[in-house]
N, C-alpha and C positions, 0 to 999 in steps of 0.2 A: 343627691349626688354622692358617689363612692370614686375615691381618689385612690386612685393607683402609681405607682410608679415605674416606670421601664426603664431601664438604666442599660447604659452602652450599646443605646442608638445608633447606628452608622449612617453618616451621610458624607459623601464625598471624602472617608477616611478618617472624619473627625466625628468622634465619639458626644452623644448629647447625653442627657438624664431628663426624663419628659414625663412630667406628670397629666393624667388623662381622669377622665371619666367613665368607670370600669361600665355603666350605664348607655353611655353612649355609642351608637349604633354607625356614627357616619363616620368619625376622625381617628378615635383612636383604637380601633378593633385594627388596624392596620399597625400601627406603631407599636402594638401589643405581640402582635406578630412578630414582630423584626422584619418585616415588607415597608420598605422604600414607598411613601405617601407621594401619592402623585408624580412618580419618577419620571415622566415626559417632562418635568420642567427642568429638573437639572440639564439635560442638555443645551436646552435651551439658552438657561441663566448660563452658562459656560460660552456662550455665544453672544448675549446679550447682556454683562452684567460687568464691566472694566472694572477694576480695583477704582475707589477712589468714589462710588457712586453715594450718594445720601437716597436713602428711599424712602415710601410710604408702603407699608402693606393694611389695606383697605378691607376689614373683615377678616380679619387675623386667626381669629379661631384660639386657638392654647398655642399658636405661635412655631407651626411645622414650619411654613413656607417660610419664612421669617429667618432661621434657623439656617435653611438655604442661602438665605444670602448670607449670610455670617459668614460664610465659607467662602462667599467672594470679594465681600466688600469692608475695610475696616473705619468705615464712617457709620455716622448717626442712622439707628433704622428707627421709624416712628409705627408702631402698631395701632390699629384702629380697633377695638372691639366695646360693642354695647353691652352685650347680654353681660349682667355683672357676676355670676355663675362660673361662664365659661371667661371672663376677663380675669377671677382670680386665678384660674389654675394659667393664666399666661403669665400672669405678672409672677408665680411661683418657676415657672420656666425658665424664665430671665434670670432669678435671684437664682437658681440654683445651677447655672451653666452660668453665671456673671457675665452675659453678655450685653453690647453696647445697643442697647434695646431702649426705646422710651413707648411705654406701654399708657394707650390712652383709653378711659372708659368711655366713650363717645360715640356714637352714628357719625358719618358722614353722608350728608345730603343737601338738598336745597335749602334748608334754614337750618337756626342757629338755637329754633327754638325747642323744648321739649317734646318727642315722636311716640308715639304709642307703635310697641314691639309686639312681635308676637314670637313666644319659648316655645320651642318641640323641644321636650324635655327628656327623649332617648334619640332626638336628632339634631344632635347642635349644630350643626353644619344647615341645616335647612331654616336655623330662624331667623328672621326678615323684617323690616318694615311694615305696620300694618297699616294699607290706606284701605280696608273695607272690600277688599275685591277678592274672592276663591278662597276667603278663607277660610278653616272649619273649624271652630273654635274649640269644638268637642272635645279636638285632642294637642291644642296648645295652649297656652298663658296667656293673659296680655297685660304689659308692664307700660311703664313707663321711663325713656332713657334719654339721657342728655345728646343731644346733635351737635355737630359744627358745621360748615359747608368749607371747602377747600380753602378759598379764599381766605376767609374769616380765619381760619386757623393759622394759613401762612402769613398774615398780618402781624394778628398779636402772638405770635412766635419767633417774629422776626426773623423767617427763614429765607435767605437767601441765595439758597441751591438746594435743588430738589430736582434728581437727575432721571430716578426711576419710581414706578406707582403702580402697585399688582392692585387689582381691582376685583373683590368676591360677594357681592351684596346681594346674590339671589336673586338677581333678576331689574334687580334698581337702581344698576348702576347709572343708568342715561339719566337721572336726577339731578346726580352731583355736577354735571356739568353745565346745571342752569346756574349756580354760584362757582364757575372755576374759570372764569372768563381768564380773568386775569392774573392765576396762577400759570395755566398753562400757556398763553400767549408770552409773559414775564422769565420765565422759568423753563420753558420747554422741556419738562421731565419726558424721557418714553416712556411707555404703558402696556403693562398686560391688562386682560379682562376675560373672565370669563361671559361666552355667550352665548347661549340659549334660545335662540327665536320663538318656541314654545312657552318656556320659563315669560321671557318677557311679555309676550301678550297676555296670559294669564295673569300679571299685574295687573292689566287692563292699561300698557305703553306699546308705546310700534317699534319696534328691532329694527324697520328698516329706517326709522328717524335717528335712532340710535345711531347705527353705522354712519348716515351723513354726517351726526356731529364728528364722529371719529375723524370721518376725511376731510369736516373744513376746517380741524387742526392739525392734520399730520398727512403730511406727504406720500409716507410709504403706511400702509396697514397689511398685515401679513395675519394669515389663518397659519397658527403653529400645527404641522399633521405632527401629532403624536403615533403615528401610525406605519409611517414609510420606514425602513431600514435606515436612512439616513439621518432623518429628524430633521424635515424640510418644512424652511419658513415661505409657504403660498403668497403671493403676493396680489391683493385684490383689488379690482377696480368697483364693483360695484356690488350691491345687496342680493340681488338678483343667483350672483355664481353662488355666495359663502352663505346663503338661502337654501339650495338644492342642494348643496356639496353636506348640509348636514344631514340634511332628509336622509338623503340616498344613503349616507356612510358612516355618520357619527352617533347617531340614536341623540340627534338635533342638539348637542354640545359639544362646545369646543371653546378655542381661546385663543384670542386676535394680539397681536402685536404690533403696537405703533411707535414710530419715531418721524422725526423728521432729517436723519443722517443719512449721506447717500454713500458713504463707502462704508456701509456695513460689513457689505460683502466682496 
């Protein structure tokens, strides 16, 4: 790993200092650039993101999206990151912008107990959970990393508010919601997630189980078009539409938004 650093970052006017892995192919080749990482979400967060919010970001990465919320919210932001690698240069991110960041080396998923990872080590952004399915070992690591499941963590953290949860696990998100019973029923954070229907079955999980857990916690679930002039939140009733809608238009990725508030808009 070769550590770089980019300094006076812009994002929504507030200047970062962002340390990367000159190596790495998925995150920071953009941040190097001085290109806005994933700019469809600011809008978004601009819309979804009240001052005052406490979040989770779930697979953090070196802590871009994270960074984003900084910009909206001046409460506690909790990061999730396993890979210990890419967890130090987050935890370097935080120290060197002193932001209100609490940086955790952890998995979030189903248990609490030790998971076996798998490192792409010029694609930090793609490394994952490894349960044995599609994987090609040829060209990643596989470690060993401490887990939590939601629950457990909101527990012995004694957190009690937790309003918003970006969610980026590569495919393995619908795990964490077999220990988040009672986080999100307790708490009712809303939630991004990235979602992939191809990504996911290739775990060897079903997308469309996935999306049902979504809706028998959250009222409204919206497919964010990153696409339209506008930057319009779709609003979905079933598997079936935000199934085709990525086929046909998104090259099968995109990212859902849920809550349970009805005057969003």
């Amino acid at each position: 790993m070769t550590l770089s650093l980019k300094k006076d970052y812009d994002i929504r006017g507030k200047l970062f200092n962002v340390w990367g892995d000159t190596e790495d192919k998925s995150v920071f080749p953009t941040i190097q650039n001085g290109v806005l990482y994933e700019p469809h979400i600011i809008p978004f967060y601009n819309k979804i993101l009240p001052k005052g919010y406490v979040c989770f970001d779930v697979g953090a990465n070196i802590g871009v999206l994270a960074m984003y919320m900084t910009t909206y919210t001046d409460e506690k932001i909790y990061c999730f990151e396993p890979n210990p690698s890419v967890f130090k240069t987050l935890s370097m991110n935080i120290e060197e912008n002193k932001l209100n960041i609490i940086p955790i080396n952890k998995a979030v998923s189903n248990s609490s107990d030790p998971l076996s990872f798998v490192v792409y080590n010029h694609l930090n952004g793609n490394s994952a959970i490894d349960n044995g399915v599609n994987i090609d070992y040829s060209i990643c690591d596989k470690i060993d990393v401490p887990s939590t499941t939601l629950d457990d963590f909101v527990e012995e953290n004694k957190i009690d508010k937790l309003d918003f949860i970006k969610f980026d696990v590569e495919g393995f998100e619908q795990l964490i919601f077999e220990k988040a019973d009672r986080t999100i029923k307790t708490l009712d954070p809303e939630m991004t997630t990235e979602f992939c229907p191809t990504l996911v079955r290739q775990r060897g999980l079903d997308p469309e189980k996935y999306f049902d857990i979504l809706k028998s916690y959250y009222r409204n679930v919206y497919f964010m078009d990153r696409y339209t002039r506008n930057v319009d939140l779709v609003p979905l009733s079933n598997f079936n539409f935000i199934d085709r809608l990525l086929i046909d238009k998104y090259d099968n990725i995109g990212d859902l938004f849920c809550t349970n508030r009805r005057d969003l808009f």
